[in-house]
C-alpha positions as CSV (number, residue, x, y, z in Angstrom):
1,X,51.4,-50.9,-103.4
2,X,53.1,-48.4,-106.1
3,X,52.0,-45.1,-104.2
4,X,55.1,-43.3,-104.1
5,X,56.4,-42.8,-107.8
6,X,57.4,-39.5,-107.7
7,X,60.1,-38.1,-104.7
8,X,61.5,-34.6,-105.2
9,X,65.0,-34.4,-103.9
10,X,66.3,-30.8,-103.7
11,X,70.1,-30.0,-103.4
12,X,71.1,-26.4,-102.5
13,X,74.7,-28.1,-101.9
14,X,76.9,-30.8,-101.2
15,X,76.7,-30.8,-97.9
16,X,74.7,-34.0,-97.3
17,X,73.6,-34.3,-99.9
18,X,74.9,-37.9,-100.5
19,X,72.8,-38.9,-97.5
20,X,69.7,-37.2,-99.1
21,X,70.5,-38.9,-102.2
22,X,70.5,-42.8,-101.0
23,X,67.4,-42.2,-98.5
24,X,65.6,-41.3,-102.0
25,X,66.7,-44.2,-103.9
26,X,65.9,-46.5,-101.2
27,X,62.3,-45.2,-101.1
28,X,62.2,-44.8,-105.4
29,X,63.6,-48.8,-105.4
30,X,60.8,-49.8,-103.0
31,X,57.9,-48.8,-105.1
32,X,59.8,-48.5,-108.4
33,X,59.6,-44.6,-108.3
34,X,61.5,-41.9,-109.9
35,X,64.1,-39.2,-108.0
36,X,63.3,-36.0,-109.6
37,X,66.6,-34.2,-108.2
38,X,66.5,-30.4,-108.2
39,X,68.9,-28.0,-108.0
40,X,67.6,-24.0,-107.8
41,X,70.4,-21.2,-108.1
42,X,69.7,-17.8,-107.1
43,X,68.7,-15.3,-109.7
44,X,71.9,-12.6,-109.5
45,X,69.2,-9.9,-110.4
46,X,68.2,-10.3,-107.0
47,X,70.8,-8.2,-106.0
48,X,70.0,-5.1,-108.1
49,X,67.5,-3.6,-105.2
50,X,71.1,-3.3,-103.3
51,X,71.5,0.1,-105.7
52,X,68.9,1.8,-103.9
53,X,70.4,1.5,-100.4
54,X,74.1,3.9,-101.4
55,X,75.9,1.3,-103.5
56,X,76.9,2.3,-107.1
57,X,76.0,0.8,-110.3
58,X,79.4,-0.5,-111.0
59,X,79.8,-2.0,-107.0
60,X,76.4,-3.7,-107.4
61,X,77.4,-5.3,-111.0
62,X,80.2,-6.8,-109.2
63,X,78.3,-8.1,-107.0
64,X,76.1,-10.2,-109.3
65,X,78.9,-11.1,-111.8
66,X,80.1,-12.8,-108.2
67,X,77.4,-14.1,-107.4
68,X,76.9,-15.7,-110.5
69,X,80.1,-17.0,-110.3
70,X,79.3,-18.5,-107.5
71,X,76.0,-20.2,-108.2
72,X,77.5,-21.7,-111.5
73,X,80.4,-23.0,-109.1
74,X,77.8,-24.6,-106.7
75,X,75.5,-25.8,-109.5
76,X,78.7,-27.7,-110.7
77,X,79.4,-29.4,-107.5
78,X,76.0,-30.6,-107.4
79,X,75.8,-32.2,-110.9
80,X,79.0,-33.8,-110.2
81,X,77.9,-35.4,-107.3
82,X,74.4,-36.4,-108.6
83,X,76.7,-37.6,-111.8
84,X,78.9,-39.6,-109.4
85,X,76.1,-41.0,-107.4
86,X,73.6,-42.5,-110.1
87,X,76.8,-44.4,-111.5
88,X,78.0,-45.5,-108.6
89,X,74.5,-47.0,-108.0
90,X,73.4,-48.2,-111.5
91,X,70.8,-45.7,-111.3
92,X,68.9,-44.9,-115.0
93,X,69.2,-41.1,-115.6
94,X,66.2,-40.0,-117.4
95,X,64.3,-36.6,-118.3
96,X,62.6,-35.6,-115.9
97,X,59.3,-37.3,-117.0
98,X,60.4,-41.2,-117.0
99,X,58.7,-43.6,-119.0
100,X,57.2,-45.0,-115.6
101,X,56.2,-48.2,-116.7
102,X,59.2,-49.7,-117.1
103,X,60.4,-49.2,-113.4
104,X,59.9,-52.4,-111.3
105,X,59.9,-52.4,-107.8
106,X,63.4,-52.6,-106.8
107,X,64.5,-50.5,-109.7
108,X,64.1,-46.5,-109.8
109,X,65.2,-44.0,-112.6
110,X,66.8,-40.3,-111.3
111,X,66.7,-37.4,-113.5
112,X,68.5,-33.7,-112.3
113,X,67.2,-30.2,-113.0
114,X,68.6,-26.8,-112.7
115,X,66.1,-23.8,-112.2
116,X,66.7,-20.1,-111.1
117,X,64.4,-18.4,-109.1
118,X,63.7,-18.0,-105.3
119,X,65.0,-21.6,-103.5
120,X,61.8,-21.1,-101.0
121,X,59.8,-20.8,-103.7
122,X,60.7,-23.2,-106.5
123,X,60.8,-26.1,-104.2
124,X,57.5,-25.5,-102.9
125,X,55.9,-25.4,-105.9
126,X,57.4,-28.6,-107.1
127,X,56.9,-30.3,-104.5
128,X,53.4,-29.8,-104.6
129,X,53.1,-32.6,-107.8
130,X,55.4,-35.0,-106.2
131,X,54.3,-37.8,-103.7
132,X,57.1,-37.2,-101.1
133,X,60.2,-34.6,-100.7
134,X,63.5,-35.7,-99.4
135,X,65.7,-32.9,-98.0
136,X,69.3,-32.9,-96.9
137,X,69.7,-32.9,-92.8
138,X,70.9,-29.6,-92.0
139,X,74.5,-29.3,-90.5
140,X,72.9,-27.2,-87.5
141,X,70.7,-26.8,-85.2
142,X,70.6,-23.3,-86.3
143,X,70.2,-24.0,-89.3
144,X,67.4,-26.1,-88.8
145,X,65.6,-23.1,-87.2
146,X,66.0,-20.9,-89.8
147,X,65.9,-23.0,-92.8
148,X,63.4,-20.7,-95.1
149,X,63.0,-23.8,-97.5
150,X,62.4,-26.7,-95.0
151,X,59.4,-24.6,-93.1
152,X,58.2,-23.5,-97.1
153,X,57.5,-26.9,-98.0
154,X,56.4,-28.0,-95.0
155,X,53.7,-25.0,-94.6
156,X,53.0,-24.7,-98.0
157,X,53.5,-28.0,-100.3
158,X,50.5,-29.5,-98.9
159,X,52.6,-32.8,-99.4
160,X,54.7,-35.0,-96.9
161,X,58.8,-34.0,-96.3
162,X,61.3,-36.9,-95.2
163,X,64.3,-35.0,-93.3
164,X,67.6,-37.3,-94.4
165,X,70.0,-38.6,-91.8
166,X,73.4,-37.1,-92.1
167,X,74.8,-41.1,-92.9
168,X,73.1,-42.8,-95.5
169,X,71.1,-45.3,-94.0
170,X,70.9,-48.9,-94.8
171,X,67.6,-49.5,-95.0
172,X,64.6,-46.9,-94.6
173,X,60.9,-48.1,-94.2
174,X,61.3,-51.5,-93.0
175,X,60.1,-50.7,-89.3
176,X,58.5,-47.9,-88.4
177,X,57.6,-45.6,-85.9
178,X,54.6,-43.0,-85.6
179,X,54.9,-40.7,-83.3
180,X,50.6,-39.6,-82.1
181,X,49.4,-37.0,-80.1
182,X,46.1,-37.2,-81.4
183,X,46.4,-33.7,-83.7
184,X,45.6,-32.7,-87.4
185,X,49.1,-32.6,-87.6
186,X,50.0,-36.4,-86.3
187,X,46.6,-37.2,-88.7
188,X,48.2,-36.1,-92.0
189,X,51.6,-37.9,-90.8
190,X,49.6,-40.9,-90.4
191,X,48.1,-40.8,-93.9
192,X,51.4,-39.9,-95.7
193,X,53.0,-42.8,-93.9
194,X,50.4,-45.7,-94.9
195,X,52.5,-46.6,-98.3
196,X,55.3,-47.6,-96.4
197,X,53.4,-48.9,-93.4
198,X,51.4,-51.5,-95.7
199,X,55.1,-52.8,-96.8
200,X,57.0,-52.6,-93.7
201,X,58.2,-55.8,-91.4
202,X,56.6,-53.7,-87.8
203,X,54.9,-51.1,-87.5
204,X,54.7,-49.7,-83.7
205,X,52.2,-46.4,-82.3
206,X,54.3,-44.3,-80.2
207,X,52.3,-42.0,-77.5
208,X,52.9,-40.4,-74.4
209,X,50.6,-38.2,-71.7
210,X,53.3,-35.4,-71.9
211,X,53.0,-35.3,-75.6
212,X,48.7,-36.1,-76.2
213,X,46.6,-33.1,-77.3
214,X,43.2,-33.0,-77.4
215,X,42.1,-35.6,-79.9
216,X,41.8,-39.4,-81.3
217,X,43.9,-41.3,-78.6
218,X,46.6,-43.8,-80.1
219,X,44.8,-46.9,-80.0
220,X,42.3,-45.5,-82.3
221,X,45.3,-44.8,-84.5
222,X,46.0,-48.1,-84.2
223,X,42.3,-49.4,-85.3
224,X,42.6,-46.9,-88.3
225,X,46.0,-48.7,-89.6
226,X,43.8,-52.2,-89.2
227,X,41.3,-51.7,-91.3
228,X,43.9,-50.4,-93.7
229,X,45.0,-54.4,-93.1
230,X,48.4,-53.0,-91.3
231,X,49.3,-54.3,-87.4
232,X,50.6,-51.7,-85.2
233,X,51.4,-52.4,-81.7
234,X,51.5,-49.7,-79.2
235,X,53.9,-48.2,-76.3
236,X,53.8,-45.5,-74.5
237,X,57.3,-44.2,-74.0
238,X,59.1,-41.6,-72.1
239,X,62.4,-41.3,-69.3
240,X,62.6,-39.1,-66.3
241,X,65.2,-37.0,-67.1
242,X,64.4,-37.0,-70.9
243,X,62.6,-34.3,-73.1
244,X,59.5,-35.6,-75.0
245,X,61.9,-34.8,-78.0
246,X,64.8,-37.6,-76.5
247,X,62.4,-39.7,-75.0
248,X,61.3,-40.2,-78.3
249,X,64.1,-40.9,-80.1
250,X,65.3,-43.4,-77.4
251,X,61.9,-44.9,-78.4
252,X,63.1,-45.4,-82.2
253,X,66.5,-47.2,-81.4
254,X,65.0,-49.8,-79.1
255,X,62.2,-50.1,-81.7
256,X,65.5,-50.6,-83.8
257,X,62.8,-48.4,-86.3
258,X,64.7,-46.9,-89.4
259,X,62.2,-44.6,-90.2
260,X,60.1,-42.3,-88.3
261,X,56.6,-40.7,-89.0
262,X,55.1,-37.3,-86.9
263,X,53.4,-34.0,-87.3
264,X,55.4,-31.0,-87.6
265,X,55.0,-28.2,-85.1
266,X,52.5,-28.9,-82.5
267,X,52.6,-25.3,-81.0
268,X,53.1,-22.3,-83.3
269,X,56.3,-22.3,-85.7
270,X,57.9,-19.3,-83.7
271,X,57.1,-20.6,-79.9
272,X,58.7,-24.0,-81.2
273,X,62.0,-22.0,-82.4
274,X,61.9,-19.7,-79.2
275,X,61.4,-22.5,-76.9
276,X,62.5,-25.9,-78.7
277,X,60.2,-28.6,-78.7
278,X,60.2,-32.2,-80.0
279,X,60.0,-31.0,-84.2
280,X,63.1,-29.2,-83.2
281,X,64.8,-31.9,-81.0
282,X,64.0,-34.3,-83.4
283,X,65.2,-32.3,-86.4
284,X,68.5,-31.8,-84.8
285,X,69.2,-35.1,-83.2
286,X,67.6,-37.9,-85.1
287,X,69.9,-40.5,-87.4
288,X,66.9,-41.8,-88.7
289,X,64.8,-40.2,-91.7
290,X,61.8,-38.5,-90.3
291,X,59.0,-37.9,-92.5
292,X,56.8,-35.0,-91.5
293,X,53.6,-33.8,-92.3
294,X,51.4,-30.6,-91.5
């Protein structure tokens, strides 16, 4: 099954990024995809509307000379590492539209591209042509609250996002773990996951009474995957003591799962970041990659 041939890997830096980097090969190499790696640098002119609010002409130029400066510095970094990467790993750099039929499964091709724009807003839109996005794990949790590009594509892309570990990880889509509570959001997680689920070694339904909403319960979720000819068993998990959030996760590492499936944000985006939840806790904590959906 050769569904995902396209993953968009955006790098705003180096922090992680290496991480980010092998989760995407390991997905391009198992359906012999392409990483379209994408770097966005902020458009100095931004700055200009910073005249209006008492700063002079000259005080604002320097202020977009400097930036500049420093978006050519990052963009630099970047390349470099995306450079140092794809040789280390006998990856094929390409354009960015690679002759597709040449990739085998177990083989992938990368290509890099530098845009200017709005990060938010670049990203989005590409991601909405690719079949899955792979983005760095923030080094924060506030960081993961406020991450203006995470939420874009997850809100707006229409398309699946895989949240990197911070370590690259050995082996990603081999067994797998879907996290149900029976809402439109654990659906679409569902359907994004299928092209690793028909590949992987186990697949295994995680659900929970603290976490159901109103909706399909898991074992229907798991007679969905079966007729899609995929076995998933099913356990209802959670600790006294834990959040849904660490219950979870503590779910995942006796599953020994190395990738994870949900929906993203349950409750409304801003009572998630006032009060937590599991998108957050997970977010933060997990050393898995996470694919999630809306």
């Amino acid at each position: 099954m050769k569904n995902i041939q396209k993953v968009l890997l955006p790098l705003s830096g180096t922090s992680n990024a290496e991480a980010a980097l092998a989760t995407g090969l390991l997905f391009a190499r198992q359906f012999g995809g392409h990483v379209a790696a994408l770097h966005v640098r902020a458009d100095s002119r931004d700055v200009a509307p910073l005249a209006g609010e008492g700063l002079s002409g000259a005080m604002v130029e320097e202020m977009m000379s400097a930036a500049e400066r420093e978006g050519a510095r990052r963009s630099l970094a970047v390349r470099e590492l995306f450079d140092h990467f794809t040789a280390g790993n006998e990856v094929t750099v390409t354009g960015p539209i690679p002759p597709f039929h040449t990739n085998p499964v177990g083989s992938a091709t990368a290509s890099f591209v530098t845009m200017t724009g709005r990060e938010h807003e670049v990203i989005t839109f590409r991601a909405r042509l690719c079949d899955v996005t792979v983005v760095p794990h923030p080094d924060s949790g506030d960081e993961v609250s406020s991450s203006e590009t995470l939420h874009a594509i997850l809100f707006d892309s229409g398309r699946p996002v895989v949240i990197a570990p911070r370590r690259a990880p050995a082996t990603a889509g081999r067994r797998i773990c879907i996290a149900w509570n029976g809402t439109a959001e654990a659906t679409a997680a569902l359907h994004h996951i299928l092209p690793w689920a028909a590949e992987a070694e186990a697949v295994r339904i995680l659900y929970s009474g603290d976490y159901q909403r109103r909706g399909p319960e898991a074992r229907h979720a798991a007679d969905y995957l079966a007729i899609h000819g995929i076995h998933a068993d099913l356990l209802e998990f959670g600790n006294t003591g834990e959040t849904v959030g660490a219950s979870l996760l503590s779910a995942c590492r006796e599953f020994n799962a190395d990738m994870l499936a949900m929906g993203a944000y349950s409750h409304s985006r801003l009572r998630q970041l006032i009060l937590g939840g599991v998108t957050r806790h997970v977010l933060e904590n997990a050393e898995l990659p996470v694919l999630m959906s809306r």
